[in-house]
DRENBA-813585 format. One line per field, with one value per residue (C-alpha): residue number from 1; residue in one letter; x, y, z. Coordinates in pm, 1 decimal. Each point is the difference from the previous one (the first is absolute). Last residue first. Layout:
k: NUM  ...;
r: a  ...;
x: X  ...;
y: Y  ...;
z: Z  ...;
end
This chain:
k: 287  286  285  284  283  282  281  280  279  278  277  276  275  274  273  272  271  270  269  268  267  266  265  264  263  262  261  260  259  258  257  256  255  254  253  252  251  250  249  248  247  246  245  244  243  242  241  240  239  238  237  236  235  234  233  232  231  230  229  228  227  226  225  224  223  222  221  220  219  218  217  216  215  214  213  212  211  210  209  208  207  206  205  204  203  202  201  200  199  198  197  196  195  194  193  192  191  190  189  188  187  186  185  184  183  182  181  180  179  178  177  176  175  174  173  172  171  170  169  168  167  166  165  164  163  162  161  160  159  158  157  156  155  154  153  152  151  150  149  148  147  146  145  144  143  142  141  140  139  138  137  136  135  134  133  132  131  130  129  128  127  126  125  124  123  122  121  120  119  118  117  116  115  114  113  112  111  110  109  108  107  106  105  104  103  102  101  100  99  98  97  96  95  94  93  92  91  90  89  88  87  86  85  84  83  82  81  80  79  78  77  76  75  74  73  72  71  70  69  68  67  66  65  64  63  62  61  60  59  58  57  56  55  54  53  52  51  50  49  48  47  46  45  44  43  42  41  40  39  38  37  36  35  34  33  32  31  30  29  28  27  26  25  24  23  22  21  20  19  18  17  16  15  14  13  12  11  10  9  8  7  6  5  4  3  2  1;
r: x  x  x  x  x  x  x  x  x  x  x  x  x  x  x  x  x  x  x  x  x  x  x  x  x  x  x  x  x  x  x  x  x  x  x  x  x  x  x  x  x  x  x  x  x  x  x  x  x  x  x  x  x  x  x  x  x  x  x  x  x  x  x  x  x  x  x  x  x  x  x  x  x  x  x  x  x  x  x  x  x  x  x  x  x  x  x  x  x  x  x  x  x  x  x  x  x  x  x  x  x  x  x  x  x  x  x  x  x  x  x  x  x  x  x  x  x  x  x  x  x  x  x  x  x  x  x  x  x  x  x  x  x  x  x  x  x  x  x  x  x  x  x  x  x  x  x  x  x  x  x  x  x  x  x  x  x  x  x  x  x  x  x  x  x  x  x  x  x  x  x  x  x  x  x  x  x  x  x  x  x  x  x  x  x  x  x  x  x  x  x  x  x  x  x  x  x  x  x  x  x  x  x  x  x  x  x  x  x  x  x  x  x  x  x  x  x  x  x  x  x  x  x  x  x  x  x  x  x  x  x  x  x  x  x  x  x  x  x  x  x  x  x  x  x  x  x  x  x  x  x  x  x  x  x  x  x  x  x  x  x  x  x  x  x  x  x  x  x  x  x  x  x  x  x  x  x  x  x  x  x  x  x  x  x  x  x;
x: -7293.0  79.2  325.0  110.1  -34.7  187.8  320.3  133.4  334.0  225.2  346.7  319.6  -48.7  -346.2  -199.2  -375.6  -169.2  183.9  120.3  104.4  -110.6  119.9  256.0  178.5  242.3  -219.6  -151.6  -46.0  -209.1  16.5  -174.5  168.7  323.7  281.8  303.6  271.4  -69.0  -337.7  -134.9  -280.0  -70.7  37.2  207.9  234.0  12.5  182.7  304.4  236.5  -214.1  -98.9  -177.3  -197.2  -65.3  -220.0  60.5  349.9  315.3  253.2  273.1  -216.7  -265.6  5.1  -216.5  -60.5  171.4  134.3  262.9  95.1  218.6  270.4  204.5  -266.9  -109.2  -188.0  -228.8  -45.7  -265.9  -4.0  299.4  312.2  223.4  338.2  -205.0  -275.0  58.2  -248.8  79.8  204.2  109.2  222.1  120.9  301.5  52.6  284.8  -297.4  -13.3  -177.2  -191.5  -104.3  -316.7  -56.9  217.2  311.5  208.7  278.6  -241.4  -153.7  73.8  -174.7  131.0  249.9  -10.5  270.0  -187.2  191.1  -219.0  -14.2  -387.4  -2.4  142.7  382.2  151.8  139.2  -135.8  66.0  -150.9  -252.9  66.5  -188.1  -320.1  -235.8  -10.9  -150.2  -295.2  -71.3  26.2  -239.5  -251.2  -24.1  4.8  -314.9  -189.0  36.0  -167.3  -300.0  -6.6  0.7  -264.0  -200.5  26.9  -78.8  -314.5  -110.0  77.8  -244.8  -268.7  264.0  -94.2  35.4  113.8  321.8  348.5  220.0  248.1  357.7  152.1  330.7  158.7  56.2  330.2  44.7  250.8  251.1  159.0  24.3  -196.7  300.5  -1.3  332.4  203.4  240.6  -195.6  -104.0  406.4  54.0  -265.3  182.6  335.6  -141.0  -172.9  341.3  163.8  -269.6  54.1  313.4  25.2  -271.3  249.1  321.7  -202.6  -120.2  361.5  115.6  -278.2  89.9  334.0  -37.7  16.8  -21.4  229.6  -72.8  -406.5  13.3  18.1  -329.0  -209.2  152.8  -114.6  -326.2  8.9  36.0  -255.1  -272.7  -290.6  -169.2  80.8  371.6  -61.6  -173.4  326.9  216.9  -158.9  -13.1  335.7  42.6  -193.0  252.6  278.5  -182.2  -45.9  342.8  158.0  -245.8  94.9  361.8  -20.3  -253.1  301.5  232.3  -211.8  -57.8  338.4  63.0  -257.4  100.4  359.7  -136.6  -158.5  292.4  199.1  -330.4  -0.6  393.5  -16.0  -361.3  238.1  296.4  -214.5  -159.5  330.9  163.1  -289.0  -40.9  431.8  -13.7  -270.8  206.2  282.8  -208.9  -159.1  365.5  121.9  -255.0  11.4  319.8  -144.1  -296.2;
y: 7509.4  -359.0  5.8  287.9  -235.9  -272.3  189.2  -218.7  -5.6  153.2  -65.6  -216.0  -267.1  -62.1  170.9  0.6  249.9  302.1  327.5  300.1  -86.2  193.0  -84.4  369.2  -80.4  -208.8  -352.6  -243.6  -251.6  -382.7  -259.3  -198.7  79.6  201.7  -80.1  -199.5  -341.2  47.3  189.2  100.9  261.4  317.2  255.9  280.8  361.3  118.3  248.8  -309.6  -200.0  -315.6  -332.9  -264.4  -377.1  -274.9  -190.7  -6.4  241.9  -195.7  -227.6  -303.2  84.0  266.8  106.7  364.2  234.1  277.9  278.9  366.7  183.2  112.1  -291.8  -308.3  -212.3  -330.1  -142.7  -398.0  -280.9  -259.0  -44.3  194.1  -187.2  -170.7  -350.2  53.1  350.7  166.4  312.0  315.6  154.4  331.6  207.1  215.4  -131.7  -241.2  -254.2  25.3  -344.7  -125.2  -364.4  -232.2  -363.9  -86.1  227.9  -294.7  -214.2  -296.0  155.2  336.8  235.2  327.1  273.7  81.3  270.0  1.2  144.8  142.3  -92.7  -36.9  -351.8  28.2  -55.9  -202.1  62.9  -252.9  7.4  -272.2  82.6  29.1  280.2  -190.9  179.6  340.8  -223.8  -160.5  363.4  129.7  -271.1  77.7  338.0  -54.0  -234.5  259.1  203.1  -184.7  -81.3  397.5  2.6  -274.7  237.0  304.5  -173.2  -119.1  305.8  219.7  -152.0  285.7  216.2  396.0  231.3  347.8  -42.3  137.3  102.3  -295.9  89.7  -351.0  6.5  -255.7  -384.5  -190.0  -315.7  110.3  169.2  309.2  191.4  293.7  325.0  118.6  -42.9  -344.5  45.2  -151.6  -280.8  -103.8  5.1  -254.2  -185.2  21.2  -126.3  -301.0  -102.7  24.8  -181.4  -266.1  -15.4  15.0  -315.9  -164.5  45.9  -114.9  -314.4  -97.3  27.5  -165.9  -269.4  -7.9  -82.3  239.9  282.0  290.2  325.7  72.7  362.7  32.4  -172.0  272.1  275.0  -74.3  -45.3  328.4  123.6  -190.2  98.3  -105.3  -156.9  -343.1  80.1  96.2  -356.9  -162.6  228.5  -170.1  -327.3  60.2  114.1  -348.4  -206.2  123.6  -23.6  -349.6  -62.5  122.6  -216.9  -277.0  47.2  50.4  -310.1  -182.2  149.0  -85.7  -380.3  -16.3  131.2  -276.6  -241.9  32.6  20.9  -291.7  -204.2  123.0  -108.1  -379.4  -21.7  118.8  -184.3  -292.2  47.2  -10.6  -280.8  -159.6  115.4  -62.8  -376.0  -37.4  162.3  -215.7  -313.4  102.4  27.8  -350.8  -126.3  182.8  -192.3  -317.2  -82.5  51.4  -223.8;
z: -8113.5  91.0  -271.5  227.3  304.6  -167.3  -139.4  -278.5  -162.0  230.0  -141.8  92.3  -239.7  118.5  226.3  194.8  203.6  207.3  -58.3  276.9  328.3  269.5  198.8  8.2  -252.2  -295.9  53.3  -287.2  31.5  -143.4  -118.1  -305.5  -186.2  80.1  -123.2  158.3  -183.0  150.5  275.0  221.2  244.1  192.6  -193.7  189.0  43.3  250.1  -176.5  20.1  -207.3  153.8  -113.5  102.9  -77.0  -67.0  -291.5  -190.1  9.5  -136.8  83.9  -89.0  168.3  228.4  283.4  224.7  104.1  -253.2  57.2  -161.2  202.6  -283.2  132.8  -138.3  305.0  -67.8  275.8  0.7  -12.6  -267.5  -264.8  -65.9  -179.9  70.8  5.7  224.6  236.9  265.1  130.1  35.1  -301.0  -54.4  -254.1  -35.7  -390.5  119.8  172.3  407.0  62.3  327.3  54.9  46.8  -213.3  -287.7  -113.7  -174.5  129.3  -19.8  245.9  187.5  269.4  34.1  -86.8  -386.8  -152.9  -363.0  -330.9  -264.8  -331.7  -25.6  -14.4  368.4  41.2  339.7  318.6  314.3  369.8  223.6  292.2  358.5  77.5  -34.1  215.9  -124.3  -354.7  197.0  131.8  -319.0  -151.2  296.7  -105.0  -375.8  88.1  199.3  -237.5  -251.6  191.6  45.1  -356.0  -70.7  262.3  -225.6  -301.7  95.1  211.9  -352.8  -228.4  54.0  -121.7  20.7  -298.2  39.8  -204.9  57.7  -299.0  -124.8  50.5  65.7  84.4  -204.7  70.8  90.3  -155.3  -286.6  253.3  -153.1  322.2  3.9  49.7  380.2  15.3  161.1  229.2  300.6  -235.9  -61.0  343.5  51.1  -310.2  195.8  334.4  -143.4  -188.2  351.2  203.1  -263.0  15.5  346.9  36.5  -288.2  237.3  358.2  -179.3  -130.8  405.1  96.8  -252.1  84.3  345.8  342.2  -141.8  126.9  -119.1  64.8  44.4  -361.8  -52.8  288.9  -189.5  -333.7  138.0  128.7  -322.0  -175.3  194.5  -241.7  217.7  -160.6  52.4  353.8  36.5  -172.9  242.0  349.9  -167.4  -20.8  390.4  29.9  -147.2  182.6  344.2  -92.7  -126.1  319.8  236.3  -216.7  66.4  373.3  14.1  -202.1  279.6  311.5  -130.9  -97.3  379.2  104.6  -178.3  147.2  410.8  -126.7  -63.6  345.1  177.1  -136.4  35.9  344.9  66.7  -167.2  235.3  342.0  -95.4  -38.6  292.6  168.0  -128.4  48.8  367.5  98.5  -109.3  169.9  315.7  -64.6  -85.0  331.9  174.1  -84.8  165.6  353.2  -96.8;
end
């Protein structure tokens, strides 16, 4: 019995020794995944923040803050991959080639600009007649509105669209921020084209198509739907001096319903039109 007790002490020291040595081993491992833990947190944490100071710039881009934006992608100097970095470069391209062609507007004169879907001043003299049609029309414009509204708010909300330049059938050169497919505008984006103007909206294909607002640089704009990259069933459209026309369109002329309303509001022609001229006034016919 005497003799058995060292070996039961030895043997004691040997298990705690042991146990002792793996919580040693077992601790000095996870003391290591945790700072590789800490440091890849570290790095995500950096790449996050990163990613949202660009979302930051892409929704100054959309509002039309391209200066700012510029600011916001230079501040971003260390990427973490090469992507980011390459994603960083083309956002201050963009925000670059945005800036120069908003410059470009400032500087313009007050000379029309030669753009072949913009539509003259009308200078027809004001008419006594009342529209009997004009509760139809005025609610399918407020329907209308509501939809450009909700479009914008859709299109505030995806900052994080893809950048696309290419060449309308017009000739003119389109900076498009927004959503993509099949490397095409499809679905909602903003584009700043070389002529000054600018498009918010809906996109199939490169072309506008469905709900959007155009904006010409002499003040002239139009909400309303396109087909086909042109103006095309309900729609209206401003004249910088406050008259505008309530109605319908086709191929971006005027055709259907529609009113015509002169500077102070007031109703100036109304009835039916095609190719870009009142063709019928119903309550005259009635007299």
């Amino acid at each position: 019995m005497k003799n058995s007790r060292p070996l039961l002490t030895y043997g004691l020291v040997l298990v705690f020794g042991a146990m002792a040595l793996y919580f040693w081993s077992n601790s000095r491992t996870l003391k290591q995944q945790l700072k590789e833990d800490q440091v890849t947190t570290q790095k995500l944490s950096a790449r996050l923040a990163m990613h949202e100071a660009l979302l930051h710039g892409d929704s100054l881009v959309i509002r039309g803050n391209y200066d700012d934006a510029l600011q916001t992608y230079s501040k971003e100097q260390e990427p973490e991959t090469e992507s980011d970095g390459a994603a960083i470069e083309m956002r201050m391209a963009f925000a670059k080639s945005f800036l120069a062609l908003q410059t470009q507007k400032r500087e313009m004169d007050s000379d029309p600009i030669a753009e072949l879907d913009t539509l003259p001043t009308a200078t027809a003299e004001p008419s006594p007649s009342e529209i009997n049609t004009i509760d139809s029309l005025t609610f399918a414009v407020e329907k209308m509105r509501v939809q450009v509204t909700r479009l914008q708010k859709q299109l505030r909300n995806k900052a994080s669209g893809q950048y696309l330049t290419f060449t309308t059938s017009k000739g003119s050169v389109v900076h498009y921020v927004g959503e993509v497919k099949d490397k095409k505008a499809n679905g909602i984006g903003v584009a700043l084209l070389s002529t000054g103007s600018r498009y918010e909206g809906q996109w199939k294909n490169n072309q506008r198509h469905g709900q959007g607002t155009f904006y010409w640089p002499d003040g002239q704009s139009y909400e309303g739907t396109y087909s086909n990259d042109k103006r095309d069933g309900q729609g209206t459209y401003y004249w910088p001096n406050g008259e505008k026309y309530v109605g319908h369109w086709k191929a971006d002329e005027r055709f259907g319903e529609g009113i015509f309303y002169g500077k102070k509001g007031d109703i100036v022609a109304s009835g039916i039109w095609e190719d870009d001229e009142l063709v019928e006034e119903p309550n005259r016919r009635r007299k």
